[in-house]
PLY file of the C-alpha trace (Angstrom):
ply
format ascii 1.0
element vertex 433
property float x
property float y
property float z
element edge 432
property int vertex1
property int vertex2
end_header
-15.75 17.90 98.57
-17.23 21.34 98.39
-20.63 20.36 98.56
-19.24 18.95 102.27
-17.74 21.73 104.33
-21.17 23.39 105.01
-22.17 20.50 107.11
-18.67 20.06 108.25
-18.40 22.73 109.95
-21.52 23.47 111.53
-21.73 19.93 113.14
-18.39 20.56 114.13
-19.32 23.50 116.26
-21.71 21.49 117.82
-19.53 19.03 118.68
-16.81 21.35 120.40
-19.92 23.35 122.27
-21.27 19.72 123.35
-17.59 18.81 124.89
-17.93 21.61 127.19
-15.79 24.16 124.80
-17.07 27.48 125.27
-19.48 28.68 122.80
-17.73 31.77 121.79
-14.43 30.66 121.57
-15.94 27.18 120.15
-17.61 29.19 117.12
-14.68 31.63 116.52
-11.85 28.44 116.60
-14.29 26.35 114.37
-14.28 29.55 111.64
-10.76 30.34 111.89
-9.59 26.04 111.51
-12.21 25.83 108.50
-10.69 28.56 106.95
-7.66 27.18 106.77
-8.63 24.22 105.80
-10.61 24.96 103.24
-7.99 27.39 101.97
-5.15 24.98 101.51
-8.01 22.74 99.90
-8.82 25.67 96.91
-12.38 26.55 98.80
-12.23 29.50 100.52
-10.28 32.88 99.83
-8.43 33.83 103.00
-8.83 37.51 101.41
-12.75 37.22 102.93
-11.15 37.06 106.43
-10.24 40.88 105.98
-14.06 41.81 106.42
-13.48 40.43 110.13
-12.30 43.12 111.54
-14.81 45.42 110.14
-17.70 43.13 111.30
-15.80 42.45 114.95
-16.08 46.84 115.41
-19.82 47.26 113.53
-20.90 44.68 116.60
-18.81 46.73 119.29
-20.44 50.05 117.96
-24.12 48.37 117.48
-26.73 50.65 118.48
-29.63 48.19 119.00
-27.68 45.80 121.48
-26.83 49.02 123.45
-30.51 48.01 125.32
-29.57 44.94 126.45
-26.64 46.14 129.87
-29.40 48.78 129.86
-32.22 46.53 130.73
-29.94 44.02 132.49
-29.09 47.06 135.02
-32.49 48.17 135.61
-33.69 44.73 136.48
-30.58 43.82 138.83
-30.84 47.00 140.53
-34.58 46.23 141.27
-33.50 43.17 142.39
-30.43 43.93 145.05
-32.49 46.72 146.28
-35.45 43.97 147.36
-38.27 46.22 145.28
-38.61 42.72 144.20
-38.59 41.26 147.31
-41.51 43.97 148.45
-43.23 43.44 144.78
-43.71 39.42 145.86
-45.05 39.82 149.57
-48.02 42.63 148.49
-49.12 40.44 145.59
-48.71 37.26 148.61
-50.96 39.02 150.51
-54.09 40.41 147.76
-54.32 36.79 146.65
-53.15 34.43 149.57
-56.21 34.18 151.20
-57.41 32.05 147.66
-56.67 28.36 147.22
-53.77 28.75 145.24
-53.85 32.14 144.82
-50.13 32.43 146.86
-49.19 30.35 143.24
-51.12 32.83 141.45
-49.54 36.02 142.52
-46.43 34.05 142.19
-47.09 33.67 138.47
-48.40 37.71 138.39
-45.46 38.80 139.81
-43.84 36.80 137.47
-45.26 38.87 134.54
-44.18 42.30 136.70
-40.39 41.23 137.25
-40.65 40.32 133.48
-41.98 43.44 132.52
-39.52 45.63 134.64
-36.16 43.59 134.27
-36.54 40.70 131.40
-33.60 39.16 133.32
-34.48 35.69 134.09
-31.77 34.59 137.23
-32.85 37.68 138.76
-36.75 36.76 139.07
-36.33 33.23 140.04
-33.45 33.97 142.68
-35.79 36.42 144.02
-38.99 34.19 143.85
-37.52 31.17 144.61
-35.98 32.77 148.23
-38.73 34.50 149.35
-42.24 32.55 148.10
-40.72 28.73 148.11
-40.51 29.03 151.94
-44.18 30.63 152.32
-45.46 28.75 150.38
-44.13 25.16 151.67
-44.93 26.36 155.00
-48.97 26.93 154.10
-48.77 23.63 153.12
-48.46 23.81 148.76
-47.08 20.66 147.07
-43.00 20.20 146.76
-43.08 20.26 143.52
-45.86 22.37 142.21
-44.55 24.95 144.51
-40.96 24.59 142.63
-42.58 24.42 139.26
-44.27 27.95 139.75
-41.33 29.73 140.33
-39.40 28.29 137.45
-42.29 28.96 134.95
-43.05 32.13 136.31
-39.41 33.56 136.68
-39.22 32.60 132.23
-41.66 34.78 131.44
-39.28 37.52 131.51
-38.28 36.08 127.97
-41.47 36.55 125.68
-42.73 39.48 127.55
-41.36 42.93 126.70
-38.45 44.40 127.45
-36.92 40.80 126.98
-33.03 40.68 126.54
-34.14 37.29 123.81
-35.95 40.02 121.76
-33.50 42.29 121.61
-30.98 39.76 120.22
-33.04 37.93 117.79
-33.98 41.67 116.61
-30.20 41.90 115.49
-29.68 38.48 114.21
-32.89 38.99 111.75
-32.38 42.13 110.80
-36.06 43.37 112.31
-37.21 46.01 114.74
-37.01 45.20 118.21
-40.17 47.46 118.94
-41.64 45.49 116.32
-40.57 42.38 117.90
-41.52 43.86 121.39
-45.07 44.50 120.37
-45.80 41.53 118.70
-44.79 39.80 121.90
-47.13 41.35 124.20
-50.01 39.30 123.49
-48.57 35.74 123.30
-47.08 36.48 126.95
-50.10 38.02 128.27
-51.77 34.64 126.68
-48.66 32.19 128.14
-49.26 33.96 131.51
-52.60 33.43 131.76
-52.52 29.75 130.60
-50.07 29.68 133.58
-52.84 30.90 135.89
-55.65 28.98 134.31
-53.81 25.55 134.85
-53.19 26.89 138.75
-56.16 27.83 139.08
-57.97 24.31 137.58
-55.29 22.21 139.87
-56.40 24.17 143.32
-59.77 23.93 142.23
-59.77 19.61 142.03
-56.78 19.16 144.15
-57.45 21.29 147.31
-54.67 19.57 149.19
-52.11 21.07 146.45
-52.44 24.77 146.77
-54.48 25.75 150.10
-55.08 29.19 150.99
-53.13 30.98 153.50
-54.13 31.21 157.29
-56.15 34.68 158.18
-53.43 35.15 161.31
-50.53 36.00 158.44
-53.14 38.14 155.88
-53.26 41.96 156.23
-56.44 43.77 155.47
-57.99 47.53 155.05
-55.70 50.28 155.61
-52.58 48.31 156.24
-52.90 46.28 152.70
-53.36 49.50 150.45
-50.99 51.38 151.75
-48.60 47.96 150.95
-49.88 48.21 147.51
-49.72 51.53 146.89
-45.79 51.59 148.47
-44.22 48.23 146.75
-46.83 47.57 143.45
-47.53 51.34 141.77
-44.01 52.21 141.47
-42.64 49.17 139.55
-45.89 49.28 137.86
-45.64 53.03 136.78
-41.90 52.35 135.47
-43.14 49.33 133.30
-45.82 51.61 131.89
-43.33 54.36 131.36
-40.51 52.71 129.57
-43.22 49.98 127.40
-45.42 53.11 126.58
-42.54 54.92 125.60
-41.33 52.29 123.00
-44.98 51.32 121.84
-46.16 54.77 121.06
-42.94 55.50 119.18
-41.78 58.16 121.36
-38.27 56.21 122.12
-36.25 53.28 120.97
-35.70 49.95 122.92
-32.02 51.70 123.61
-33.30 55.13 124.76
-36.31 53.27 126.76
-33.46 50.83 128.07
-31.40 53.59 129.61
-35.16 55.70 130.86
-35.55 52.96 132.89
-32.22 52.37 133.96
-32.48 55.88 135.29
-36.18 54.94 136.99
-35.05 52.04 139.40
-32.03 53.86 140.59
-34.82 56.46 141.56
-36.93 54.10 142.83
-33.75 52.43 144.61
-33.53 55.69 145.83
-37.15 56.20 147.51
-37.00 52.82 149.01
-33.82 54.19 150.58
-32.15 50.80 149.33
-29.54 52.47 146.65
-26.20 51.84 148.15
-22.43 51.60 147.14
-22.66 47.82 147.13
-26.15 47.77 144.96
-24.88 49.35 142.66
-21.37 47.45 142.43
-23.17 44.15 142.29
-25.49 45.38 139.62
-22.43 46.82 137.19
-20.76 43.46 138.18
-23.71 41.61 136.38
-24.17 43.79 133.98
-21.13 43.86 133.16
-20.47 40.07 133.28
-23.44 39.48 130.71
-23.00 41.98 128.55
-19.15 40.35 127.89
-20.43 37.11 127.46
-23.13 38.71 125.11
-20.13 40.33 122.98
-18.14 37.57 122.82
-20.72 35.19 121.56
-21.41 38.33 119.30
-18.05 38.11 118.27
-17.29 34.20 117.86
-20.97 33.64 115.85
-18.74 36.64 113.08
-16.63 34.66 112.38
-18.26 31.71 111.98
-21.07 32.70 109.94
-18.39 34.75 107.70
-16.31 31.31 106.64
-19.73 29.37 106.50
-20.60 31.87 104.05
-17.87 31.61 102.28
-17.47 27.99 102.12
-21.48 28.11 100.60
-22.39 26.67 104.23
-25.84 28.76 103.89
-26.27 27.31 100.54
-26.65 24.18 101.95
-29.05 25.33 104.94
-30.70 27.13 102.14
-31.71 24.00 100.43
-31.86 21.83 103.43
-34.79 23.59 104.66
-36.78 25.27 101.47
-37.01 21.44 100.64
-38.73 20.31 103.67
-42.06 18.68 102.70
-44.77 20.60 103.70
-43.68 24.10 102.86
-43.76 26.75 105.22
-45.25 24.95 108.08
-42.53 21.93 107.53
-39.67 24.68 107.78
-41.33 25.83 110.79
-41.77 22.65 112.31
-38.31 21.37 112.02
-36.50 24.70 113.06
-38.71 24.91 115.86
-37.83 20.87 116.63
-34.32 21.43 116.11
-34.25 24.68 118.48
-36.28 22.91 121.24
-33.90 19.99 121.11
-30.91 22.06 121.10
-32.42 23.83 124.56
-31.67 20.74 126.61
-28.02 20.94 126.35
-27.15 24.93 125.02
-28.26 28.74 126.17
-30.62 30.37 124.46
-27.99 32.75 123.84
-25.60 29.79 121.89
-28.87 28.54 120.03
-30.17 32.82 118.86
-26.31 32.98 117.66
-25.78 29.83 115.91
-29.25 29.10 114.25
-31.17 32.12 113.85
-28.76 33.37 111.37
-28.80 30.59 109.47
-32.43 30.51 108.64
-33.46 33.86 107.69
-32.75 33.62 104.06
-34.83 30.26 103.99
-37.51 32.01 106.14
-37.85 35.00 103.67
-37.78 32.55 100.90
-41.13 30.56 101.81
-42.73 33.92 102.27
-42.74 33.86 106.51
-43.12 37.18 108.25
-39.77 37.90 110.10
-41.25 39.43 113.07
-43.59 36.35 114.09
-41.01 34.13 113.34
-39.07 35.84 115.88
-41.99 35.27 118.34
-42.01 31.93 117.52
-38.41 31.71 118.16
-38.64 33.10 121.63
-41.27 31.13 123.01
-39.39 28.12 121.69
-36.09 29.59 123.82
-37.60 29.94 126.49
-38.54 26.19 127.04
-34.96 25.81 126.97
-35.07 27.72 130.52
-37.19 24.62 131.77
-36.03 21.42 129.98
-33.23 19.70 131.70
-30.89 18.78 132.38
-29.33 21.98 131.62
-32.01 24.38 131.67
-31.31 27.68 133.34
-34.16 28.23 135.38
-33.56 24.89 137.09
-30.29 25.97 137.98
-31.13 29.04 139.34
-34.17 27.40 141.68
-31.82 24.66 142.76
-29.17 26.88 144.49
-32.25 29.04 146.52
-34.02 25.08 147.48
-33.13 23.92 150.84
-30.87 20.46 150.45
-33.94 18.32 151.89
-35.74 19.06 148.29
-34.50 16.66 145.99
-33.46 18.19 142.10
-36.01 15.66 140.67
-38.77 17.45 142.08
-37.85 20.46 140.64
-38.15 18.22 137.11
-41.36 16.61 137.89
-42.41 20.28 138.75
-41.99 22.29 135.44
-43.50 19.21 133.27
-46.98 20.65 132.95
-45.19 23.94 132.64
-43.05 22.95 129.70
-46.04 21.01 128.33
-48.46 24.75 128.70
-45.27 26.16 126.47
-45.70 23.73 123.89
-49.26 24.31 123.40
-48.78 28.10 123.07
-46.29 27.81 121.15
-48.02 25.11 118.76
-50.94 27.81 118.37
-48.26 31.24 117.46
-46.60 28.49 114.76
-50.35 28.37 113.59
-50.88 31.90 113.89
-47.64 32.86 112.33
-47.92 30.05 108.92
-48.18 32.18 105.71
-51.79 32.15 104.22
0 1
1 2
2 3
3 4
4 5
5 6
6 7
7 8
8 9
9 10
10 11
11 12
12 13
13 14
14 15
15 16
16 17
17 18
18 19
19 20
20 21
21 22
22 23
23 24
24 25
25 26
26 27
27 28
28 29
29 30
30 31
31 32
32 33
33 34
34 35
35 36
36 37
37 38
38 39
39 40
40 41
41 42
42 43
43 44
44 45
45 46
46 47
47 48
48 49
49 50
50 51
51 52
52 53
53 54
54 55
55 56
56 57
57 58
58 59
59 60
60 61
61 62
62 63
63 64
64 65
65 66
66 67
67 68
68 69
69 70
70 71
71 72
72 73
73 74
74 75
75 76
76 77
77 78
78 79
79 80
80 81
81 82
82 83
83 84
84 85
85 86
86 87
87 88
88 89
89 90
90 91
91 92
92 93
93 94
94 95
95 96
96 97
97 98
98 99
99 100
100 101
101 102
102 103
103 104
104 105
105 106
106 107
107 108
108 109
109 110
110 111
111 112
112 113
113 114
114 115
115 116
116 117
117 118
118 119
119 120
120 121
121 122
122 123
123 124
124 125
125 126
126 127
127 128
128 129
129 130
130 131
131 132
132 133
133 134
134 135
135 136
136 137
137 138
138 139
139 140
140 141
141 142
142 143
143 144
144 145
145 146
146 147
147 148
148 149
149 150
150 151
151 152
152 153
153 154
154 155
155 156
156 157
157 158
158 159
159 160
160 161
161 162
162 163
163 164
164 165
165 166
166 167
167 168
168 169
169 170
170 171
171 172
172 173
173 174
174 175
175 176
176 177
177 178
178 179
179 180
180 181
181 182
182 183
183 184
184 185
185 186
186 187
187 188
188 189
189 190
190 191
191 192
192 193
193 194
194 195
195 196
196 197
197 198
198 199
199 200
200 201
201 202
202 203
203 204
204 205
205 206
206 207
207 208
208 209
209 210
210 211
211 212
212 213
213 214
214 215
215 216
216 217
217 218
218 219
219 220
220 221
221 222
222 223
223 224
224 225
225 226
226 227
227 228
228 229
229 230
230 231
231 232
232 233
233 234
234 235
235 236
236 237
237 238
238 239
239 240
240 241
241 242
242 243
243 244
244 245
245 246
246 247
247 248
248 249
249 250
250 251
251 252
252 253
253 254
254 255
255 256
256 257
257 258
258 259
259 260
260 261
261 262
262 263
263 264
264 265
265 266
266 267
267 268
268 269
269 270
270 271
271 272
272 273
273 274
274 275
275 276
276 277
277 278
278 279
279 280
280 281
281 282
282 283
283 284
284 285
285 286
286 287
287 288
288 289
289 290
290 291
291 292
292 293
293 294
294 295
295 296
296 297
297 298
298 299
299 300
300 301
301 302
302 303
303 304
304 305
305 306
306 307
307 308
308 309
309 310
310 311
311 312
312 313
313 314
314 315
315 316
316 317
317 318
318 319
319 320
320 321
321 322
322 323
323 324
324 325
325 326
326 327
327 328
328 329
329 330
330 331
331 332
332 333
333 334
334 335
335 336
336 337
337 338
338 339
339 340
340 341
341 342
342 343
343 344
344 345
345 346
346 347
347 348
348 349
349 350
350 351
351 352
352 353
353 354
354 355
355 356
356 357
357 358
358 359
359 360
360 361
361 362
362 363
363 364
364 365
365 366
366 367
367 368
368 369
369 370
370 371
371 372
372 373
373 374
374 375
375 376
376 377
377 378
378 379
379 380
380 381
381 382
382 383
383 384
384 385
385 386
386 387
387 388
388 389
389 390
390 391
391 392
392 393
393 394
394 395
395 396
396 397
397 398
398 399
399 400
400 401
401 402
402 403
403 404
404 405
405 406
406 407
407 408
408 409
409 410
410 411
411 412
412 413
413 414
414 415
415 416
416 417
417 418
418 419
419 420
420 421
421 422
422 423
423 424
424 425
425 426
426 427
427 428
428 429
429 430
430 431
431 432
């Protein structure tokens, strides 16, 4: 029987988290019922459960996931003080007058919001209520139009400062500056796969994307002093707080609270910092950063009594046995994780699984850091796939009723399929030699 609570247990998480349980109180009740269990059975020493406590307050005092209310502040306050908002209509207007260039600054932006806030509800809330109705009304496809924003607003979790980074940094036990510099490239190279496919589409299919009329386009004077007002300042606090990590000068934490600092300021300037900005970006903050905890919390426990009822054992040799070697581990984590993203968070799945699979990782010789890249492109299809992905969700309360939600699906296929490729080619990248 002991050779049985391993898988016991973790498919009975799953199947409280799939009734609609939630996660962290599904993880932490699934630990505490096993323990019992399996300590009337002989299996498990209760005396293990006195390292709980410990663990619960070395989470509550962790350094590292000090950066992610940080970041989530800095990108809500760009948000509710419409810097965003500004960001998207000067990017509208230096690419508009392109056949789908309106979807192209859409994506750029995209990369900005990512860059300055890595919170994804943010950028496609923001997107999705000021380009959708632009861009319907030049005439774009429903659902290419829809698909843009959702693709575009996920970027925010591959490219640096990315809240996914930040918490796979802690569940691996690698540096998140590591983590954020290997991550530049593959979402520079994500992005622009994003704008190639646009780019291709407008070019074959001109009744898709058109350009935008000359009577809405501004030009000389007018346009750069747009730029220089709405795009150099969010641009100069992505360089500051990125730079600041990348040359070593500050941590992800110390950057994180920099450029918490910076969009107040920049709140400030745009003369858009108020008393109820600022409320409604603690209120998120403060709302994710408790759910972040919690899940912090619950995934403790659990991984403390699947430990100690040899529950990694068994993931241990579940996965170093996959034919294939390295690349077969990688494939079927990276199946399993994608598959999981239809129905869980990407919060839930960096909690639950990533923990589980860094022993078997280090065992078949795979660099932690690129498996964490691999990792976060594969979460971040779970922002896209539905029925439950996050993005859609987000888009569908900003679309006007007429829209149907199956556009919105048909829209981020060729989106989820550009993810897939990527990713296919970092898993390539990132196979041992």
């Amino acid at each position: 029987m002991s050779g049985l609570w391993g898988p016991a247990m973790f498919f009975g998480a799953l199947l409280l988290i799939f009734s609609g349980y939630p996660v962290a109180f599904a993880l932490g009740g699934t630990a505490l019922l096993f323990a019992l269990i399996g300590s009337l059975a002989g299996d498990f020493d209760l005396v293990l459960m006195y390292a709980l406590p410990e663990r619960t307050f070395g989470t509550m005092s962790n350094y590292t996931l000090l950066a992610v209310p940080f970041f989530i502040f800095m990108g809500t306050v760009l948000e509710k003080s419409r810097l965003a908002e500004q960001l998207l209509e000067t990017i509208g207007m230096l690419f508009g007058r392109f056949r789908g260039g309106l979807a192209l600054g859409v994506i750029f932006v995209g990369a900005l919001l990512a860059a300055a806030t890595g919170v994804v509800g943010a950028s496609v809330t923001a997107m999705g209520l000021i380009s959708l109705p632009v861009m319907l009304r030049n005439g774009y496809r429903e659902d290419f139009s829809l698909g843009v924003i959702a693709a575009s607003g996920t970027l925010g979790q591959i490219i640096p400062p990315s809240i996914v980074l930040i918490v796979l940094g802690d569940q691996m036990g690698v540096s998140v500056g590591d983590l954020f510099r290997a991550a530049l490239i593959p979402g520079l190279v994500l992005t622009g796969a994003y704008a190639l496919y646009v780019t291709g589409l407008a070019f074959f299919r001109r009744d898709v994307a058109p350009a935008l009329s000359e009577d809405v386009m501004l030009s000389g004077m007018e346009l750069a002093r747009k730029v220089m007002i709405s795009l150099f300042p969010p641009l100069f606090l992505i360089v500051v707080v990125l730079g600041s990590i990348f040359a070593g000068v500050a941590t992800p934490t110390e950057a994180g609270a920099l450029g918490a600092v910076g969009a107040m300021v920049l709140a400030t300037l745009n003369r858009q910092l108020s008393r109820q900005t600022l409320e409604a970006a603690m209120e998120e903050t403060s709302r994710l950063t408790i759910m972040v905890v919690f899940l912090l919390i619950g995934s403790t426990a659990f991984a403390l009594v699947f430990r100690g009822l040899d529950g990694d054992i068994w993931i241990s040799d579940a996965l170093t046995g996959v034919p294939g070697g390295a690349l077969g581990f990688l494939l079927v984590v990276n199946l399993v994780v994608f598959v999981l993203g239809f129905f869980i968070d990407f919060f839930e799945i960096a909690f639950i699984i990533v923990p589980l699979i860094v022993v078997p990782a280090q065992i078949l010789g795979i660099d932690l850091v690129w498996l964490g890249i691999v990792l976060a492109m594969n979460l971040q299809t779970s922002f896209l796939t539905p029925p439950f992905g996050f993005s859609l969700f987000y888009l569908r309360g900003v679309t006007p009723p007429r829209i149907p939600t199956v556009a919105i699906y048909r829209g981020v296929v060729p989106f989820i399929a550009i993810q897939v490729v990527v990713l296919a080619a970092i898993i390539w990248m990132a196979r041992p030699a």
